[in-house]
C-alpha positions in Angstrom: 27.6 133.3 118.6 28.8 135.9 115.9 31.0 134.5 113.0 34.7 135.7 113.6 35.8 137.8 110.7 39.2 139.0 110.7 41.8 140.8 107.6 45.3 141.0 107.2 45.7 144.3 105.9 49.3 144.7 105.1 50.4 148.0 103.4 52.4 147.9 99.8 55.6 149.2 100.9 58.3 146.6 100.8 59.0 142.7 102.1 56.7 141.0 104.3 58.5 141.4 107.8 58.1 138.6 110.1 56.1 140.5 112.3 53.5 141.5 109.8 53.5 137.5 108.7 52.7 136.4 112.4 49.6 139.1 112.2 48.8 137.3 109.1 49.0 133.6 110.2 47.4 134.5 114.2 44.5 135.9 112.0 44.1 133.0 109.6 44.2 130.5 112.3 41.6 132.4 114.8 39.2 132.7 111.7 39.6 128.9 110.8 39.6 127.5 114.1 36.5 129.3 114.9 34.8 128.3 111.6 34.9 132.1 110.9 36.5 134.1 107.1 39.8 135.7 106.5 39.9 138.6 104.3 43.5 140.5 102.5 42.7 144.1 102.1 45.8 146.1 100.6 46.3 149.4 102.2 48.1 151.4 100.0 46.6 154.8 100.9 50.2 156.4 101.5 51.4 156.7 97.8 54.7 158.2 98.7 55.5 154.9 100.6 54.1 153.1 97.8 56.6 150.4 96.2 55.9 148.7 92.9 55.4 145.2 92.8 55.2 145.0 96.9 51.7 144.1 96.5 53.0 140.9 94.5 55.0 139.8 97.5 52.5 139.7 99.5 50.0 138.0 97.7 52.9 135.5 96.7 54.2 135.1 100.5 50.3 134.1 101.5 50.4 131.4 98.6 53.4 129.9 99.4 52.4 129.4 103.3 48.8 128.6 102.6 47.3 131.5 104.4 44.4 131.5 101.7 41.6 134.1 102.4 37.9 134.3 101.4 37.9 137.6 99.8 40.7 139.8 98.2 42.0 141.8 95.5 42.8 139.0 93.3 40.0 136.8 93.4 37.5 139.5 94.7 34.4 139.3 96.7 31.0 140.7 97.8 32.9 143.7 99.9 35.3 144.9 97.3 37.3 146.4 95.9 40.3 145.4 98.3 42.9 148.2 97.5 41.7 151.3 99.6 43.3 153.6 96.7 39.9 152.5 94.8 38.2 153.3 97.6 38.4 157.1 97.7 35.6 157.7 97.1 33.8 155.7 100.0 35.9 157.5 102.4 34.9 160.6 101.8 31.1 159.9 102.3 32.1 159.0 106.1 34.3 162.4 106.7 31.3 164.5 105.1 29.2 162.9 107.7 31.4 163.7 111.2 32.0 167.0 109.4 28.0 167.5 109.7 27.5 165.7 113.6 30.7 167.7 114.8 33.3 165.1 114.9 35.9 166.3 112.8 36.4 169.7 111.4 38.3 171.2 108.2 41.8 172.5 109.1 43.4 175.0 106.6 47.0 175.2 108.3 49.9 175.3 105.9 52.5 172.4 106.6 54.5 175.2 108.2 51.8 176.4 110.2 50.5 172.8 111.1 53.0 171.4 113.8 51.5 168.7 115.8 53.4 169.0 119.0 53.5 166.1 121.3 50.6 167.8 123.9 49.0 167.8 119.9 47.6 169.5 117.1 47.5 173.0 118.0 45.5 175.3 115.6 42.1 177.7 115.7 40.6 175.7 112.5 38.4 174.0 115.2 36.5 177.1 116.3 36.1 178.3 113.0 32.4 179.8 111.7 30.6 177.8 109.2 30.6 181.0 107.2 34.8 181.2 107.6 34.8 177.4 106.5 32.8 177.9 103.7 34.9 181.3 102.3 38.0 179.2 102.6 36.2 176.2 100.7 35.6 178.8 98.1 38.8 180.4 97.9 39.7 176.7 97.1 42.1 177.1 100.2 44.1 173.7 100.4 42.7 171.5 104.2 42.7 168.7 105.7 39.5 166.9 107.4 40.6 166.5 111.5 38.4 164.6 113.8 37.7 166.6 116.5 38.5 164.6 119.9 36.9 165.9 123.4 39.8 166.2 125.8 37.4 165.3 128.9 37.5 162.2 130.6 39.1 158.4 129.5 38.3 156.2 126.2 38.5 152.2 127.6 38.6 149.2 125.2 39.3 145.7 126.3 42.2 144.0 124.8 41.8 140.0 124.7 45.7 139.6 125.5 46.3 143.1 127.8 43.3 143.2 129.2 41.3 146.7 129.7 43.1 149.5 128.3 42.0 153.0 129.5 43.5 155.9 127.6 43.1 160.2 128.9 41.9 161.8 126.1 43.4 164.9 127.2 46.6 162.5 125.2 44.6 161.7 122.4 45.0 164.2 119.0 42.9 165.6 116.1 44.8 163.3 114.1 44.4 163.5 109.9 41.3 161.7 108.5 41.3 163.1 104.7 44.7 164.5 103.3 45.3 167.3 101.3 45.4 165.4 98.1 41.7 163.5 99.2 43.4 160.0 100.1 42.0 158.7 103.4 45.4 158.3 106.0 45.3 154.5 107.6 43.7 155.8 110.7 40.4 156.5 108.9 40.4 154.1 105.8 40.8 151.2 107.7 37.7 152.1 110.1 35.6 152.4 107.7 36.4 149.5 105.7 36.5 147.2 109.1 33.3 148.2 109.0 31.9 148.1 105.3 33.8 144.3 105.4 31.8 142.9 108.5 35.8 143.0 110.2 34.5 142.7 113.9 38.1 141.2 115.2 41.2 142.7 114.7 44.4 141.4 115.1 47.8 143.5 115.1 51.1 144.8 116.5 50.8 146.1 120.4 52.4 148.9 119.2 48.9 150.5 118.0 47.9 149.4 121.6 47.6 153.3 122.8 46.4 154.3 119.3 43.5 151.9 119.3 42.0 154.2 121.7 41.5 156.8 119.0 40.0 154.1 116.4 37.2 153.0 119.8 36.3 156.9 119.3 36.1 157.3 115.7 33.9 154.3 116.0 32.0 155.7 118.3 31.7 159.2 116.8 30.3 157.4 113.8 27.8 155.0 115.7 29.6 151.6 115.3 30.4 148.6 117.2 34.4 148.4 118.0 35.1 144.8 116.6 36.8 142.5 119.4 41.7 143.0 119.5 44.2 141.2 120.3 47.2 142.8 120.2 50.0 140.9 119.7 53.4 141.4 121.6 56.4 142.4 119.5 59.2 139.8 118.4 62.3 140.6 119.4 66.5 139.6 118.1 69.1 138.8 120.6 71.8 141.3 119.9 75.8 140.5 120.4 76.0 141.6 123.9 73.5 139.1 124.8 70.6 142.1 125.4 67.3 142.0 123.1 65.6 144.5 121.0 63.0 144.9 118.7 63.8 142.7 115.6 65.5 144.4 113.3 67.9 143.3 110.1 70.9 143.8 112.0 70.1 140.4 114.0 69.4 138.6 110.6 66.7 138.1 107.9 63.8 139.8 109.0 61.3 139.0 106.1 59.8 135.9 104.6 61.3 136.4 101.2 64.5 136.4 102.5 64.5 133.6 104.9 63.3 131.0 101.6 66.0 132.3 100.1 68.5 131.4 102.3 66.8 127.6 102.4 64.2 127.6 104.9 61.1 126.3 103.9 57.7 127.9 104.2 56.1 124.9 106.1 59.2 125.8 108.5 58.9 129.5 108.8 54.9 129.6 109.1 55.2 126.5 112.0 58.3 128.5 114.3 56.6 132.1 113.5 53.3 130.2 115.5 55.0 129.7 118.2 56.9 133.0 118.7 54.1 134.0 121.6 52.1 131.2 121.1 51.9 127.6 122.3 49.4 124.3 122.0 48.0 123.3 125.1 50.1 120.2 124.6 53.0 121.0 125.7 54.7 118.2 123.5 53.2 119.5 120.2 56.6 121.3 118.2 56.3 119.8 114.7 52.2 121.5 113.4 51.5 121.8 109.7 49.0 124.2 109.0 45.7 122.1 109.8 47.2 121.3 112.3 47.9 124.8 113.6 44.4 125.6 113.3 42.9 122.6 115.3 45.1 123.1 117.8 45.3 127.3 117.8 43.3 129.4 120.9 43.8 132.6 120.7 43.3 132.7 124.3 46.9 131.0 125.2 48.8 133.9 123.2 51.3 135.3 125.2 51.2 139.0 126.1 55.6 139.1 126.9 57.7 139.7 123.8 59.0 136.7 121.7 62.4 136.1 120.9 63.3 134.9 117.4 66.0 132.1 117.2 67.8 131.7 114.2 69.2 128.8 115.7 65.7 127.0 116.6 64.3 127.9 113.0 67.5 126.0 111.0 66.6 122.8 114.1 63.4 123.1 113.0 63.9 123.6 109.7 66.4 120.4 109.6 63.5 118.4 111.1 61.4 119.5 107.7 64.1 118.9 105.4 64.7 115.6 106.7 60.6 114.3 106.2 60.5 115.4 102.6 60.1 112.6 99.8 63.3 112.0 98.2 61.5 113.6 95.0 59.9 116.5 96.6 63.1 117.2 97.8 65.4 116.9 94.8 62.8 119.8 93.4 63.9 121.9 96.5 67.4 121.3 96.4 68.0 121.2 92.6 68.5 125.1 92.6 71.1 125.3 95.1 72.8 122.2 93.4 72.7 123.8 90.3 75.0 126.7 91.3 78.0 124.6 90.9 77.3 121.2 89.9 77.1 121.5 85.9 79.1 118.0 85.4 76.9 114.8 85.2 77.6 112.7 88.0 77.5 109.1 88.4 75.0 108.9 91.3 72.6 112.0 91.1 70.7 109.8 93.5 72.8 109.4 96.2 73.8 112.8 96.3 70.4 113.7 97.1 70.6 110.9 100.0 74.1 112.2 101.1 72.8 115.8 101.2 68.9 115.1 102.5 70.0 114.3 106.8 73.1 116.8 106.5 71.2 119.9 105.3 69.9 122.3 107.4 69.1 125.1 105.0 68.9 124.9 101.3 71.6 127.5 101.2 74.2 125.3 102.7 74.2 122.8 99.6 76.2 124.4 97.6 79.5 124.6 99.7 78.6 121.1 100.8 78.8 120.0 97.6 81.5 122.1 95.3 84.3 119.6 95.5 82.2 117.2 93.5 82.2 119.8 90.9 86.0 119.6 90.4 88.4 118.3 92.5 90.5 121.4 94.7 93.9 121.5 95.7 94.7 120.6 98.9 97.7 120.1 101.7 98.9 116.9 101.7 100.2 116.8 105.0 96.6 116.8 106.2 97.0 112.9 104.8 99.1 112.6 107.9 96.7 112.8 110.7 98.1 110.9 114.5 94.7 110.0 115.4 93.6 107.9 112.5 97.5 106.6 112.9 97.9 107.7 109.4 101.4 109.3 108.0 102.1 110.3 104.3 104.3 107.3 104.2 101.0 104.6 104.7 99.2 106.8 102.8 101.1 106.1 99.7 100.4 102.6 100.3 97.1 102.9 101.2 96.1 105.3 97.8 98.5 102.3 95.7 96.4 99.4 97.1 93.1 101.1 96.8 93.6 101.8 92.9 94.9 98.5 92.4 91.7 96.9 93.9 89.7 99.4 93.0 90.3 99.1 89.4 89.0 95.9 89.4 85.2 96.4 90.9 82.7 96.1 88.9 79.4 97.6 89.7 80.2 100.8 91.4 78.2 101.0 94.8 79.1 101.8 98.2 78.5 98.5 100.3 80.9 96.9 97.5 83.4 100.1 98.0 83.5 99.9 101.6 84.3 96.5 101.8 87.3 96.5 99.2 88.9 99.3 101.2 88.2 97.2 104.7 90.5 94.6 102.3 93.0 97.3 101.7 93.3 97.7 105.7 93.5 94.2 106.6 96.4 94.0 103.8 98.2 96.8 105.3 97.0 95.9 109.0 95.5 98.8 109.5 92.6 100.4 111.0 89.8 100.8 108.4 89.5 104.2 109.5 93.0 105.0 108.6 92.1 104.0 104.8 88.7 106.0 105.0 90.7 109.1 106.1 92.9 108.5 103.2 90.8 107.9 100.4 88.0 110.6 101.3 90.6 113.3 101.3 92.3 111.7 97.9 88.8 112.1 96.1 87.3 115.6 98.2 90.2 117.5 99.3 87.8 118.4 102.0 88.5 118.0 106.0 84.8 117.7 106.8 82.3 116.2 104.0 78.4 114.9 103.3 79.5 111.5 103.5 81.9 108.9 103.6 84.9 107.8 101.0 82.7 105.2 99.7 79.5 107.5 99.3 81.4 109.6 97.7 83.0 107.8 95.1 79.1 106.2 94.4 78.4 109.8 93.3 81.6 110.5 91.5 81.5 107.5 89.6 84.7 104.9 89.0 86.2 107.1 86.0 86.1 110.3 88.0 87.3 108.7 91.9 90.3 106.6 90.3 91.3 109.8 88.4 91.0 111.6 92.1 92.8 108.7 93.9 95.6 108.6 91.1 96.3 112.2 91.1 96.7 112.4 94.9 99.3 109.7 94.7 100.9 111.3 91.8 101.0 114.2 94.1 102.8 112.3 96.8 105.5 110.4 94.8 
């Protein structure tokens, strides 16, 4: 049995969309399931899509999700070089050679002259003389190299997710092999360096599902094996009327980078993005770190109908990841987002972290979660008065008296000891407990809903800071 080699050969021209990171990840896990090697190629052929630093991105989204490959542009290998723009001159070798068995053919159109309709390219450059072509090669008249596609009969593939895929060639075009300016386009380049690599599977988007028909030819037309596709089936966003379409920014974050920035982690993303078409055997299986992804991957259970990306399932999911992180590995995920507004030193750094760890499902929620601990903000003090915790502003100037009162008096400042000198304050009062809670978490939050209880907050505010809280709120009332 052949070694499965596959690539993720993304192009330089912007973020890594979720769609091109599912290519990346399917490919990883098919090579390392099967024992087989993983090779990044850039393909950054189309220099007027070209965007600087993009190439950065990528390698940086691949490190962060632990999609490591066996050869690329950064660490190098036996095949290189990995950036098809320092490959021109490979290309070029390959076009020279269909020139010479027929298979492509110099076209001198001018852009204005070189429509390609959609029955296709429609010029006489095809039937030209050799002795034409080489007057206009003189002339130095500006061409293109076409390959030269017979219109007769059907070009069939097999597709290991669609099955058989026969395409007329009457449909297929003398598409562009070598530009004007001698770049290879990405229908060319990326045949010949499947090729030159050992590539013999490719995975990618079923949108190049009726263009792969054209690749089987150029193969053939140069004498090469087609290596073995799976075409993967697009991912899809709900829109607001309920209907789906093709993923796009308007239903949300559409690319890697932006999804960690909003708080989801990478070991979240790369395990939901798995199972957008895709599903373990074990249909219990939800939570798969990487190793375990490829133990469990076969490429044979992907899913030919379109995924549907849930923005709602990712934050569940990522929730679930959030919540098994070390206390330390996650205070070195959250610090950022804590940093945006906590610049005071509080009492309890500690228990903020345990407050926030259970109650977080994205990163980016931290911050409003946690702003009142910054500085205390105004709030309405009717919302003291609340009829079902059986609370009115009248009690609750009792309740904020007797809580600094007793509270001034504790001495190590921690939440089992808090909670059970406000229980005291109810009892004296007979009241509910939960009527003194409701009290004394507004007093020191201002906030309806908060990470935590009264007494977990005031751990992380410290006694100075809470009393201060407490006593303002009363001062408020009288």
């Amino acid at each position: 049995m052949k070694k499965i080699v596959t690539r993720f050969a993304p192009s330089p021209t912007g973020y890594m969309h979720i769609g091109n990171l599912r290519t990346a990840l399917y490919s990883y896990l098919l090579a390392r399931h099967n024992g087989g090697k993983f090779i990044l190629r850039i393909e950054d052929t189309d220099r007027k899509r070209f965007i600087p630093g993009a190439e950065e991105i990528i390698l940086n989204t691949l490190k962060m999700t632990g999609l490591n490959y066996d050869e690329g542009p950064d660490i190098g290998g036996p095949n290189g070089p990995y950036r098809q723009s320092e490959r021109k001159d490979i290309y070029l070798k390959y076009a020279q050679d269909l020139l010479n068995n027929g298979n492509a053919y110099y076209c001198f159109c001018s852009k204005e002259e070189d429509t390609d309709s959609p029955e296709g390219h429609k010029c006489d450059c095809s039937a030209l003389s050799p002795e034409e072509v080489k007057a206009n090669l003189v002339a130095n008249k500006p061409y293109v190299i076409r390959q030269r596609v017979s219109k007769e009969g059907t070009t069939t593939y097999h597709d290991h997710i669609f099955g058989d895929i026969s395409i007329e060639n009457s449909t297929m075009q003398d598409i562009v092999l070598i530009k004007s300016d001698g770049y290879p386009t990405y229908n060319f380049a990326h045949i010949i360096d499947d090729h030159l690599m050992g590539i013999n599977t490719v995975v990618r988007g079923s949108e190049y599902l009726t263009s792969t028909a054209q690749y089987v030819a150029l193969h053939k037309a140069l004498g090469w094996e087609t290596p073995e596709y799976y075409h993967l089936p697009l991912i899809m966003g709900r829109n607001a009327d309920g209907e789906v379409s093709k993923l796009s920014k308007r239903h949300g974050a559409v690319s890697f980078a932006d999804l960690v920035e909003q708080g989801y982690l990478p070991e979240a993303i790369i395990n939901y993005i798995a199972l957008l078409g895709w599903h373990p055997k074990d249909d219990e299986l939800e939570f798969l770190t990487l190793n375990e992804l490829v133990r469990e991957f076969d490429a044979d259970d992907i899913r030919k109908s379109a995924a549907i990306f849930d923005y709602d399932k990712l934050k569940w999911m990522n929730a679930h990841y959030i919540a098994g992180l070390s206390l330390e590995e996650f205070d070195i995920r959250a610090k950022p987002y804590i940093d945006k507004v906590i610049t005071r030193d509080l009492a309890d750094y500690e228990a903020l972290l345990k407050l926030l760890q259970p109650r977080v499902q994205i990163l980016s929620e931290i911050p409003e979660k946690i702003e009142f601990f910054q500085a205390m903000p105004d709030f309405d003090l009717n919302l003291l008065a609340n009829d079902k915790k059986k609370t009115t502003l009248d009690n609750a100037r009792e309740i904020l008296k007797n809580s600094i009162e007793i509270l001034q008096g504790v001495g190590a400042w921690e939440n089992e000891l808090l909670f059970n000198k406000l229980n005291e304050v109810a009892s004296t009062l007979n009241l509910k407990p939960m009527s003194v809670m409701w009290v004394v978490r507004l007093a020191v939050s201002g906030n309806l809903v908060t990470v935590g209880g009264a007494t977990e907050i005031m751990e992380v505010l410290g006694k100075e800071e809470s009393l201060d809280r407490l006593i303002r709120t009363l001062d408020r009332l009288q």
